[in-house]
DOPAVO-929322 format. One line per 4 residues: number of its first residue (from 1); for each residue x, y, z of C-alpha. Coordinates in nm, 3 decimals. Layout:
NUM = X:Y:Z ~ ...
***
This chain:
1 = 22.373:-21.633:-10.030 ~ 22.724:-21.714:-10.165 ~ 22.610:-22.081:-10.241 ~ 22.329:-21.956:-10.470
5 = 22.581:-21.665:-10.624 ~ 22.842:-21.943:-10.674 ~ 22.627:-22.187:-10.791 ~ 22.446:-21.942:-11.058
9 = 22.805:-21.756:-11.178 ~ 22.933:-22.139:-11.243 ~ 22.606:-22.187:-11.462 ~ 22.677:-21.891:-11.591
13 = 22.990:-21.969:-11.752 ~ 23.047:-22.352:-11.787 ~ 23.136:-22.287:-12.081 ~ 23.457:-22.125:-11.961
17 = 23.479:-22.370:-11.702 ~ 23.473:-22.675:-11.951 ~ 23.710:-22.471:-12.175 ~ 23.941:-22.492:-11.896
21 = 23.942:-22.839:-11.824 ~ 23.959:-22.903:-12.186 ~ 24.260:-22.725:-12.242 ~ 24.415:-22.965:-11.971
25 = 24.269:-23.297:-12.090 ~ 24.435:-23.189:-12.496 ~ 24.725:-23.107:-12.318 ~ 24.748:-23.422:-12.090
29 = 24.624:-23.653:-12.351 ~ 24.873:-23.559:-12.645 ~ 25.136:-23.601:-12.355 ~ 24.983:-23.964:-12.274
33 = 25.005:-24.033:-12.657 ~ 25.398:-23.945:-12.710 ~ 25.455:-24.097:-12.381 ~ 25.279:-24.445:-12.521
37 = 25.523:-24.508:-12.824 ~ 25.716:-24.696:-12.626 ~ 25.496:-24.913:-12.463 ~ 25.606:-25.250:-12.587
41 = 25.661:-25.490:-12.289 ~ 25.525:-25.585:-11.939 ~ 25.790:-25.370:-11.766 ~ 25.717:-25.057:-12.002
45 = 25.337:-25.038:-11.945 ~ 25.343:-25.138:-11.541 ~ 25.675:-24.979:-11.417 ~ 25.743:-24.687:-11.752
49 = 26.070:-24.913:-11.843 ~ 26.193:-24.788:-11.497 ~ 26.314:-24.465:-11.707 ~ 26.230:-24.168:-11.462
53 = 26.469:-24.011:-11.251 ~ 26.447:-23.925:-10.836 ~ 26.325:-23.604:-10.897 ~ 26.026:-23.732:-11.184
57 = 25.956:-23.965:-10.973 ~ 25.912:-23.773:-10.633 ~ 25.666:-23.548:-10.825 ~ 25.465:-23.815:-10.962
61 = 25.456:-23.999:-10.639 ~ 25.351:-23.645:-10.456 ~ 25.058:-23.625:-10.764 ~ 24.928:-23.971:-10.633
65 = 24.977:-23.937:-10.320 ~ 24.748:-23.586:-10.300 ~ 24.466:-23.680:-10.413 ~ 24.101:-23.512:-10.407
69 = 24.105:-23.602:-10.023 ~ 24.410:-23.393:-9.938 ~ 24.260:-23.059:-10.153 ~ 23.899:-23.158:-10.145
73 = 23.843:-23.315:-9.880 ~ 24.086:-23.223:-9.573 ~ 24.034:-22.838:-9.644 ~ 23.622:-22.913:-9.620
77 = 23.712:-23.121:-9.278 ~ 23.905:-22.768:-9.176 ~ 23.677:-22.569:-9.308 ~ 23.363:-22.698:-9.123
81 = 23.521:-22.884:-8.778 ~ 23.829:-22.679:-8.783 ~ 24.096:-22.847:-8.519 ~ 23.993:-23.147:-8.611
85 = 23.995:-23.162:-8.964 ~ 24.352:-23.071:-8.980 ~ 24.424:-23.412:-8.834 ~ 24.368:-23.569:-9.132
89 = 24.672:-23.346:-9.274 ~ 24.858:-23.472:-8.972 ~ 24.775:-23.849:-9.034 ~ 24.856:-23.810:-9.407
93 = 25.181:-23.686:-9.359 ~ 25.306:-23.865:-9.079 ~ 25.144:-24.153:-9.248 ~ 25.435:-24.095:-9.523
97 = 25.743:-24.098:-9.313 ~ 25.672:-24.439:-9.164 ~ 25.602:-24.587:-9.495 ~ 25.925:-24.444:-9.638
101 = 26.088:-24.573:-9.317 ~ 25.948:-24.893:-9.297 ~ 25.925:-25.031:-9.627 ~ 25.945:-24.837:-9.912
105 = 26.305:-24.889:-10.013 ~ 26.290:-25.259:-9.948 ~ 25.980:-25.309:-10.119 ~ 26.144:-25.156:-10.419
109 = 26.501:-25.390:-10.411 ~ 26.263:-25.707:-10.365 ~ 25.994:-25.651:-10.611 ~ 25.922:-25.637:-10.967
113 = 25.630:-25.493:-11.063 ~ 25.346:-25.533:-10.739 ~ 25.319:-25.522:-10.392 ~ 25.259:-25.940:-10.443
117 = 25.591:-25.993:-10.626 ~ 25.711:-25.920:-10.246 ~ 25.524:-26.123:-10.082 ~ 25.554:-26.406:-10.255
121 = 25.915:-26.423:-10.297 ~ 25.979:-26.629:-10.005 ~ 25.646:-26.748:-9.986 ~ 25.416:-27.034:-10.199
125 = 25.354:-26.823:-10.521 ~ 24.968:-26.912:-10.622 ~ 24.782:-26.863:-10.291 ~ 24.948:-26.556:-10.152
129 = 24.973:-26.387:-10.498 ~ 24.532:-26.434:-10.529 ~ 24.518:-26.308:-10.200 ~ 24.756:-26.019:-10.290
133 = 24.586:-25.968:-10.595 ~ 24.240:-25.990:-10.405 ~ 24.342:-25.691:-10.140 ~ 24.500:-25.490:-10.413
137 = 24.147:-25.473:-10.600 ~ 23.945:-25.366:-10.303 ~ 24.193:-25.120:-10.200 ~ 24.194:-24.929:-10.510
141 = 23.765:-25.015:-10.545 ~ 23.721:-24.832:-10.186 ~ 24.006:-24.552:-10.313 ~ 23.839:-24.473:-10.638
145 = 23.486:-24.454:-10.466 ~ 23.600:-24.172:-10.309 ~ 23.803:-23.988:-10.624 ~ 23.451:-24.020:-10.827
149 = 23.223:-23.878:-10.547 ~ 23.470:-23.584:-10.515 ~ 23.431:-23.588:-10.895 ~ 23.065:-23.527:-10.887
153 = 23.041:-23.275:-10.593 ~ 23.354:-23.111:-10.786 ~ 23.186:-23.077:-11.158 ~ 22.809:-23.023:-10.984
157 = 22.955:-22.715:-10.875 ~ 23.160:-22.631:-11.141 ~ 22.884:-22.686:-11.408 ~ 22.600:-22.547:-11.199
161 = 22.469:-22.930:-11.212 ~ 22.259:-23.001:-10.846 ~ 22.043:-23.262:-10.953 ~ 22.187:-23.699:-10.874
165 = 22.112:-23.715:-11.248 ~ 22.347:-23.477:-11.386 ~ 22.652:-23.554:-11.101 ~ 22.588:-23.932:-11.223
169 = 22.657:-23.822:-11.597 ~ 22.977:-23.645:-11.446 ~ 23.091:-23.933:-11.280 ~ 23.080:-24.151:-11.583
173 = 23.220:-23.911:-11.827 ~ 23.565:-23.912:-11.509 ~ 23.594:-24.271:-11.569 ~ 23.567:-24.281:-11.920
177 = 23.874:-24.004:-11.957 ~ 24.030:-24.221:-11.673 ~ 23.997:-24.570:-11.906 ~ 24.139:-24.381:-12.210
181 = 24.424:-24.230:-12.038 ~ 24.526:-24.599:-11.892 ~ 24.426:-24.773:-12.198 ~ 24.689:-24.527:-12.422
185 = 24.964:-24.416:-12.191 ~ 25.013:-24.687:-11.946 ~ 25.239:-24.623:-11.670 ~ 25.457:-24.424:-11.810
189 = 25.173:-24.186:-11.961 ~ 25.000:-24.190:-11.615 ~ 25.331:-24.062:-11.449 ~ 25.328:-23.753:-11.647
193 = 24.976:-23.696:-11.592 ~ 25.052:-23.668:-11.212 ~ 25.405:-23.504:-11.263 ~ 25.197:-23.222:-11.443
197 = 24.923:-23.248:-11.166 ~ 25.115:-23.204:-10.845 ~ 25.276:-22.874:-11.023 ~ 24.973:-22.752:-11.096
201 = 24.814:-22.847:-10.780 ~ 25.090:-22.689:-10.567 ~ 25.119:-22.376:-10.738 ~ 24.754:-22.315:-10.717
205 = 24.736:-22.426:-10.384 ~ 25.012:-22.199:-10.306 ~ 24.887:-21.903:-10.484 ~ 24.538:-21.899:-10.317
209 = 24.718:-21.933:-9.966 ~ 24.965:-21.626:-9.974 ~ 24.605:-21.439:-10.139 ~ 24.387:-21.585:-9.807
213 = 24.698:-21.457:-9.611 ~ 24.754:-21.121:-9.792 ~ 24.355:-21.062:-9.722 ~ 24.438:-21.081:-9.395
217 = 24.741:-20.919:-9.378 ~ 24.995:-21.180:-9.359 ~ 24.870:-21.297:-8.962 ~ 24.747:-21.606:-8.903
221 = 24.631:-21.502:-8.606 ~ 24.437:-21.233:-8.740 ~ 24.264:-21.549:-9.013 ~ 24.185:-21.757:-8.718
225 = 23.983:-21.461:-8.541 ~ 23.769:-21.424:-8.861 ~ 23.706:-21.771:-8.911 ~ 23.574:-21.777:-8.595
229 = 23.377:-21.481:-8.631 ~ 23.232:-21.617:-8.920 ~ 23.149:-21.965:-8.844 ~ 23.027:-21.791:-8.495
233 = 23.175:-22.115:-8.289 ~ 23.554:-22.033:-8.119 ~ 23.477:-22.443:-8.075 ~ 23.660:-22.494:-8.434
237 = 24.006:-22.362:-8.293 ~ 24.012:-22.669:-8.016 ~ 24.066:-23.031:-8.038 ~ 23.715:-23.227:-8.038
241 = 23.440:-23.059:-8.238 ~ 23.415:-23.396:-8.427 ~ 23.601:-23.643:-8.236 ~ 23.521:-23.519:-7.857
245 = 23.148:-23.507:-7.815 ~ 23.122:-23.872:-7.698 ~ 23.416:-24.172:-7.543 ~ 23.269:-24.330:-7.906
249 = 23.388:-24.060:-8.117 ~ 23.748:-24.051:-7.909 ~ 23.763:-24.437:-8.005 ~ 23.653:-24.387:-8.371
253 = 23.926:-24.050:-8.400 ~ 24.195:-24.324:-8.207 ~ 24.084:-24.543:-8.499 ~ 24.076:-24.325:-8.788
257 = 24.433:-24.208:-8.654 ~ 24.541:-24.602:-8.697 ~ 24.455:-24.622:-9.026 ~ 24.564:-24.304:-9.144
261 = 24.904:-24.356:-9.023 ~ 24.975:-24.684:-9.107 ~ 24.746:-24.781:-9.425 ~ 25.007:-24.518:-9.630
265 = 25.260:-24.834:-9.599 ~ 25.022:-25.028:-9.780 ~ 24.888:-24.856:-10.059 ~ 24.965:-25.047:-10.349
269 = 24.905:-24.778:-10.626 ~ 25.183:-24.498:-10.381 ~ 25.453:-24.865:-10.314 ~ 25.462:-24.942:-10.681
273 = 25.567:-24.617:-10.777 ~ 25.913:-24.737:-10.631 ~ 25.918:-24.987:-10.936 ~ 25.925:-24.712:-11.190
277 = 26.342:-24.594:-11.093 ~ 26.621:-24.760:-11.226 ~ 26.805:-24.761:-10.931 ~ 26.769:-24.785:-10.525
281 = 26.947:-24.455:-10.552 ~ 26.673:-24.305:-10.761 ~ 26.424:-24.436:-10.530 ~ 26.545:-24.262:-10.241
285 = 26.623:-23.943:-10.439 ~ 26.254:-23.961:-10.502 ~ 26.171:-24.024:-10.154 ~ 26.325:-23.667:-10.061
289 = 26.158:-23.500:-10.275 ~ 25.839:-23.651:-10.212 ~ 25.824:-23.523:-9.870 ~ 25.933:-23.182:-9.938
293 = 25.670:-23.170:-10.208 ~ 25.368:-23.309:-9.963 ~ 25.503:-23.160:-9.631 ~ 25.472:-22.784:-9.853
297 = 25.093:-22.889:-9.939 ~ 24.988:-22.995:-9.582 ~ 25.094:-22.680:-9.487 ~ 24.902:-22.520:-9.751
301 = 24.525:-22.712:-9.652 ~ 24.568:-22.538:-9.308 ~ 24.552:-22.168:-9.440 ~ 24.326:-22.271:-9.711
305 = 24.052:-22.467:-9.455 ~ 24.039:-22.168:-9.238 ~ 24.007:-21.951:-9.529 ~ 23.714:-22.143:-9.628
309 = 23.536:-22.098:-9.306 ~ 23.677:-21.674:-9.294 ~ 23.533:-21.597:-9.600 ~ 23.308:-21.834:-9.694
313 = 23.170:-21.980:-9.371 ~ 23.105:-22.383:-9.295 ~ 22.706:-22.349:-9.282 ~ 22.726:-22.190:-9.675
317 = 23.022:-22.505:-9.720 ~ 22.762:-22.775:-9.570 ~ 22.459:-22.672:-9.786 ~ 22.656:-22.627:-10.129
321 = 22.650:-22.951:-10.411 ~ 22.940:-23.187:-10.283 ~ 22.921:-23.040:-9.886 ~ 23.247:-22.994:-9.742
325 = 23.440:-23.149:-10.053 ~ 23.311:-22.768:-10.184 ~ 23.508:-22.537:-9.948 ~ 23.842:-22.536:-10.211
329 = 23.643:-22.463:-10.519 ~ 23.402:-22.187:-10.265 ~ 23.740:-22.017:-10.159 ~ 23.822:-21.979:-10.545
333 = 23.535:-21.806:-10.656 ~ 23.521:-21.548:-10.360 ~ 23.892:-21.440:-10.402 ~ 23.890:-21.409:-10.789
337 = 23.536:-21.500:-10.923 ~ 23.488:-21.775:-11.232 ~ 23.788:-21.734:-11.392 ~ 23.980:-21.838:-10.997
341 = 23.678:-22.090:-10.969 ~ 23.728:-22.244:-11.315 ~ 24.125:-22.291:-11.305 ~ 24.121:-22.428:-10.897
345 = 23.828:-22.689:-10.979 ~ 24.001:-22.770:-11.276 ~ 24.339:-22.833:-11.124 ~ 24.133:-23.047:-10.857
349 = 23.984:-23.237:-11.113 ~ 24.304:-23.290:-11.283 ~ 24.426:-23.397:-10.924 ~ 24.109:-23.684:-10.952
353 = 24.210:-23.766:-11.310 ~ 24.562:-23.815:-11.226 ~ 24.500:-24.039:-10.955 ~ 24.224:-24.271:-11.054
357 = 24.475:-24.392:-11.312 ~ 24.705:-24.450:-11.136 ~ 24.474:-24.636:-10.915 ~ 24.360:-24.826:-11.244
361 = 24.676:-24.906:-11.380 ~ 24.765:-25.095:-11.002 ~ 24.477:-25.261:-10.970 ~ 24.481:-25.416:-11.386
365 = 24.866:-25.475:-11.308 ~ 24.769:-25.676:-11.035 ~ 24.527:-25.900:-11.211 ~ 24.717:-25.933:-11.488
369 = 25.052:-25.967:-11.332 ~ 24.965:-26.180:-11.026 ~ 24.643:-26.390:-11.125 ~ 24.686:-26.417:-11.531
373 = 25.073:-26.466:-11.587 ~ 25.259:-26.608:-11.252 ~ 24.887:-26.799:-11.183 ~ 24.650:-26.908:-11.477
377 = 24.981:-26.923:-11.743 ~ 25.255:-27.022:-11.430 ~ 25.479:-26.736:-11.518 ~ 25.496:-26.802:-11.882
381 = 25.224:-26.623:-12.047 ~ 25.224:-26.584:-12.475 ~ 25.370:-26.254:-12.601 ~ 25.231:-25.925:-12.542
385 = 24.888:-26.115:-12.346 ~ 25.009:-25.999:-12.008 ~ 24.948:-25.618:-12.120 ~ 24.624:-25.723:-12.326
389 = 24.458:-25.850:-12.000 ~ 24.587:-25.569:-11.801 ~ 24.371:-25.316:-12.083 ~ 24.061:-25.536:-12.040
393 = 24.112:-25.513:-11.688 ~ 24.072:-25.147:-11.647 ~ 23.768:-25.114:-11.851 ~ 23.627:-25.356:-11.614
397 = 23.733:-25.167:-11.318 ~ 23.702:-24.830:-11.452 ~ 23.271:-24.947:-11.521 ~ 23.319:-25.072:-11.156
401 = 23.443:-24.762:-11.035 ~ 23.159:-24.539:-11.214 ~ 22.867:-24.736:-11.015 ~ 23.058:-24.738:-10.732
405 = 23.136:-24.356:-10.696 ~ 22.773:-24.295:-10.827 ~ 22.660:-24.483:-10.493 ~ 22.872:-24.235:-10.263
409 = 22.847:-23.952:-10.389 ~ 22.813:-23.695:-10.138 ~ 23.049:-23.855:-9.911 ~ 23.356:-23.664:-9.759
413 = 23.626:-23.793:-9.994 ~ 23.888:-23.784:-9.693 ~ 23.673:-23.957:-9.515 ~ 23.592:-24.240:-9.773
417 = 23.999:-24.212:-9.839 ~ 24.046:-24.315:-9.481 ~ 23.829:-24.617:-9.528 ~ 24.093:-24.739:-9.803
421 = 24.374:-24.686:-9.571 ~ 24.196:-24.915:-9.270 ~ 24.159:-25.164:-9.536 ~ 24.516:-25.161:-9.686
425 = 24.658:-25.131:-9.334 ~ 24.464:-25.476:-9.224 ~ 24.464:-25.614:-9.538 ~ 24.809:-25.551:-9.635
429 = 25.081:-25.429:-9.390 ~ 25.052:-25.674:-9.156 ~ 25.219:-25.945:-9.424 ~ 25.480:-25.675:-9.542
433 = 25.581:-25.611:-9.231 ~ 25.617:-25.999:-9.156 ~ 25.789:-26.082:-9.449 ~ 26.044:-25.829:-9.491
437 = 26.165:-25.858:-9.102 ~ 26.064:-26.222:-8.991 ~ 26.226:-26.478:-9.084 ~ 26.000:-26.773:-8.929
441 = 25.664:-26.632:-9.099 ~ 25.478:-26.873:-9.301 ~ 25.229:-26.898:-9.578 ~ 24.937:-27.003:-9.348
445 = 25.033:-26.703:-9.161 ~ 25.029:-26.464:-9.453 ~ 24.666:-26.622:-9.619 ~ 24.506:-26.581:-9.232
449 = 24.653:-26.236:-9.222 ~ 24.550:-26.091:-9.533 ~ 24.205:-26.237:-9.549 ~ 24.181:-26.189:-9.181
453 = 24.206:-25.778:-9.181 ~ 24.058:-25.797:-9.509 ~ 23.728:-25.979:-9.473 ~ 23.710:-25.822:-9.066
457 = 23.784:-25.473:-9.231 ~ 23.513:-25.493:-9.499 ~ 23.237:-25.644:-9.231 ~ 23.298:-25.392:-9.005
461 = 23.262:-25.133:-9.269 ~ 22.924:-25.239:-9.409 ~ 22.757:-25.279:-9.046 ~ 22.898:-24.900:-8.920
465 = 22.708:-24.572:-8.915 ~ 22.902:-24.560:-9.262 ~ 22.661:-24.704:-9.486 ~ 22.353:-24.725:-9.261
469 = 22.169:-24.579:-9.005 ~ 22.158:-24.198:-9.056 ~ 22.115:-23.912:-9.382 ~ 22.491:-23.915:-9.355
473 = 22.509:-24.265:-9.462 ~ 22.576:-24.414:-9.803 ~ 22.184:-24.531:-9.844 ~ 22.134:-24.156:-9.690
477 = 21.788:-24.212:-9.494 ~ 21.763:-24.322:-9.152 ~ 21.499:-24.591:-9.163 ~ 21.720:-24.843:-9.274
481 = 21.971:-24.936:-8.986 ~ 22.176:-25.239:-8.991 ~ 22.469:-25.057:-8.787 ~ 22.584:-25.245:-8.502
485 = 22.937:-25.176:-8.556 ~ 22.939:-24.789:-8.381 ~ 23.281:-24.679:-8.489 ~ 23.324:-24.505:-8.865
489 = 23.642:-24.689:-8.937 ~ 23.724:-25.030:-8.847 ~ 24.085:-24.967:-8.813 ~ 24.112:-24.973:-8.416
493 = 23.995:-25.364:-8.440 ~ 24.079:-25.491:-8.793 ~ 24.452:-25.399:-8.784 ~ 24.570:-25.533:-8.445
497 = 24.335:-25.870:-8.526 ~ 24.506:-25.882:-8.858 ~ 24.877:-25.896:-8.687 ~ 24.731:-26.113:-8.436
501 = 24.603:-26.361:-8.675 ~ 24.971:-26.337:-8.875 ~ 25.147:-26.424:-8.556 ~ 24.919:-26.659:-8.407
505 = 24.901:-26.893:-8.743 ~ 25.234:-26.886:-8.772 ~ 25.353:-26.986:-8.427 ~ 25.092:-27.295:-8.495
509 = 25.236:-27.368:-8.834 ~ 25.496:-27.653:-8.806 ~ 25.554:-27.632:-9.181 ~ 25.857:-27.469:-9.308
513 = 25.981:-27.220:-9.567 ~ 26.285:-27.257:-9.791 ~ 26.532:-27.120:-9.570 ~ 26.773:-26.996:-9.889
517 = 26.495:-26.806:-10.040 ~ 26.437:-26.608:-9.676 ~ 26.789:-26.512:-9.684 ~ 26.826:-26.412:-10.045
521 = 26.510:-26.174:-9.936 ~ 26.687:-26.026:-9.671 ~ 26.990:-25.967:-9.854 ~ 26.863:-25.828:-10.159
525 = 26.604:-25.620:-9.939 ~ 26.885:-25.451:-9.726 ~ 27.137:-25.400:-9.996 ~ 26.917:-25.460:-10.335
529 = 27.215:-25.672:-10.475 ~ 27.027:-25.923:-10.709 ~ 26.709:-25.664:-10.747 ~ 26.867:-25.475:-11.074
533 = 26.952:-25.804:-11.242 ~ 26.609:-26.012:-11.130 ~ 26.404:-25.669:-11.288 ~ 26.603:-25.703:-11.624
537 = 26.460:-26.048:-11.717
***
């Protein structure tokens, strides 16, 4: 019943709904304006003139890093498989400290602007920066599918809008706001978007846990009994509702695990956030708070999931528009009705806003950056063209990203987000990870490695249970099976082959690299003497 009462009170007052998220987007956008006076140069509109501080910074990269997965989709995985959905919290977070650990602070003392300045310091510049450029795109094309279908099942609900019609016209009208707000503000503008987000987000996250808690009189305990009570299956307090009932679902959980935990070290959109400090000090300031910031919210999606399925239930989550991506939004409206329901779904879809462009803005940087000025123009592009081809860029991917999240909608938007991280961890970390600590890897290496994971990544993708084979697949009938791939995520094989292919081509490689330019890496990686000066030109 609670479906239907949700779904008629948010037809009942979209208007106030829409008010609310219009208040935000005025708000946001004026900000984005002031914020895009000063937009004059390369390094102003990719990295904000490197002007924020640790603690601006932290909370920007906290408001990309949780995104409509980690309030969408992980409390829906709670909500409806319990145990098992709280792994994705677990991935997420861990996922952070090894990218912080492994690479974050040297990224940010070798580069300039991408994750491709990096890897083609030592490196031959035109092939590794196309294939950098090439795994950057898809990355943030397989991470914005899954911001847009959260987007749909969000505003469906929101709006009282069930039919594909209507979630399509959402979807559109997300990546329209999302090309203006890139197009205007740049990085600088997109920072305070997700500054303002990840406030908002945590607050209301925090405020509806202590209210779940309160509700059940501050005992977790006490909220775990209920949910079970509810969902009528004690099954969603132990490990393997989801990733137990077969050895192929123990694989595909080993898998997802993989990717979860180390794609976070190759996100391009979370590593160039590092550019945007003046300093390595600021950068690790911003590291600290980072983790404070998304450690608190993890945290959070564990009350709030269980919530969902105490007071909502997962059978009235799995019918709703959006499925499990509806549990947050669900949870609003039964603790304090439309008004509750309109702020939370608009905080989540300022959470999607936020980090779509800053998804955009990566992916134009990169193709502007990488392919048009150090490739087509050979590093010396005309005056103010670099940042003209980056703007065309993102309307291009931001019409990209509308067909493409029109196409999965529906889909678990933790689960698509996982997808991302398989392909940035075989795409992408395996040539980081060689370039920043060994000294013999080559180019060959690098090329075989990135179009290795990335072209075994994608393949194993399309023929999975993913996107055929079942009504929970992306072409959503069963008839049409082309699966033979029977793991969800391809991380398990395309990571490991993607090392092994980096390694093996190398060892085989009797060319050689310029031994100088491998040891002015390592110096300025360990230290970042030469990185200030080399980002001022």
């Amino acid at each position: 019943m609670l479906h239907f009462e949700t779904t008629a009170a948010a037809a009942d007052n979209a208007w106030l709904n829409i008010g609310i998220f219009g208040v935000f987007v005025a708000i946001t956008l004026v900000i984005v304006f002031r914020a895009s006076r000063n937009n004059k140069t390369a390094s102003d509109y990719y990295a904000a003139g490197r002007s924020f501080t640790g603690g601006q910074n932290g909370s920007a990269i906290a408001g990309d890093y949780l995104s409509a997965a980690s309030f969408l989709g992980i409390v829906g995985a709670i909500a409806v498989t319990g145990y098992d959905g709280f792994l994705y919290s677990i991935g997420f977070l861990v996922a952070w400290l090894v990218a912080l650990l492994l690479v974050a602070e040297l990224l940010r003392n070798t580069g300039k602007f991408t994750m491709a300045d990096v890897l083609s310091f030592r490196l031959k510049q035109k092939p590794v920066r196309i294939a950098a450029a090439v795994t950057t795109l898809v990355v943030c094309f397989f991470y914005l599918l899954a911001q847009m279908s959260g987007a749909g099942g969000l505003v469906s609900l929101l709006l009282g809008v069930g039919d594909q019609v209507g979630q399509a016209v959402v979807i559109t009208v997300v990546g329209a706001l999302m090309i203006l707000y890139v197009l205007i503000g740049g990085m600088k503008g997109t920072t305070w978007v997700q500054i303002i987000k990840a406030v908002l987000l945590i607050a209301g996250a925090g405020v509806m846990t202590v209210w779940v808690l309160a509700i059940n009189g501050f005992n977790f305990s006490t909220l775990l009994d209920n949910a079970v009570a509810v969902a009528d299956n004690p099954a969603i307090l132990d490990p393997g509702l989801k990733y137990g009932v077969s050895e192929i679902a123990k694989v595909d959980f080993v898998s997802l695990g993989l990717a979860l935990v180390l794609g976070t070290a190759a996100l391009p959109h979370v590593l160039m956030r590092f550019y945007t400090v003046p300093t390595a000090k600021e950068a690790r300031k911003s590291v600290v708070w980072a983790i404070w910031l998304i450690g608190i919210f993890y945290v959070f999606t564990l009350v709030l999931g269980y919530g969902a399925a105490a007071l909502v239930g997962p059978s009235v989550i799995a019918a709703a528009p959006g499925g499990p991506n509806s549990a947050a939004p669900l949870l609003a409206f039964e603790l304090g009705g439309p008004l509750l329901l309109g702020l939370i779904s608009a905080i989540a879809f300022a959470t999607i806003l936020a980090v779509v462009a800053g998804l955009t803005i990566t992916a134009a940087a990169s193709f502007a950056h990488d392919i048009y000025a150090s490739v087509v123009k050979k590093g010396a592009p005309e005056a103010g063209a670099e940042v003209k081809v980056a703007r065309r860029t993102v309307v291009v991917i931001g019409i990209v990203a509308i067909i493409g999240g029109i196409a999965a909608n529906g889909q678990n938007v933790a689960f698509l987000v996982a997808l991302a991280f398989a392909i940035a961890a075989s795409a992408n970390l395996p040539t980081i990870v060689y370039s920043l600590f060994w000294k013999r890897f080559t180019t060959k290496g690098a090329l075989w490695s990135m179009y290795g994971g990335l072209i075994s990544a994608l393949v194993l993708i399309i023929f999975s249970p993913v996107v055929s084979g079942s009504e929970a697949s992306m072409l959503k009938t069963a008839d049409i099976n082309f699966a033979f791939f029977p793991l969800s995520n391809p991380g398990i094989v395309s990571i490991p082959l993607a090392f092994l292919l980096g390694w093996i081509v190398t060892i085989l490689d009797k060319t050689k690299e310029d031994p100088a330019k491998q040891s002015e890496m390592e110096v300025r990686s360990l230290t970042g003497i030469g990185a200030e000066k080399a980002v001022q030109h």
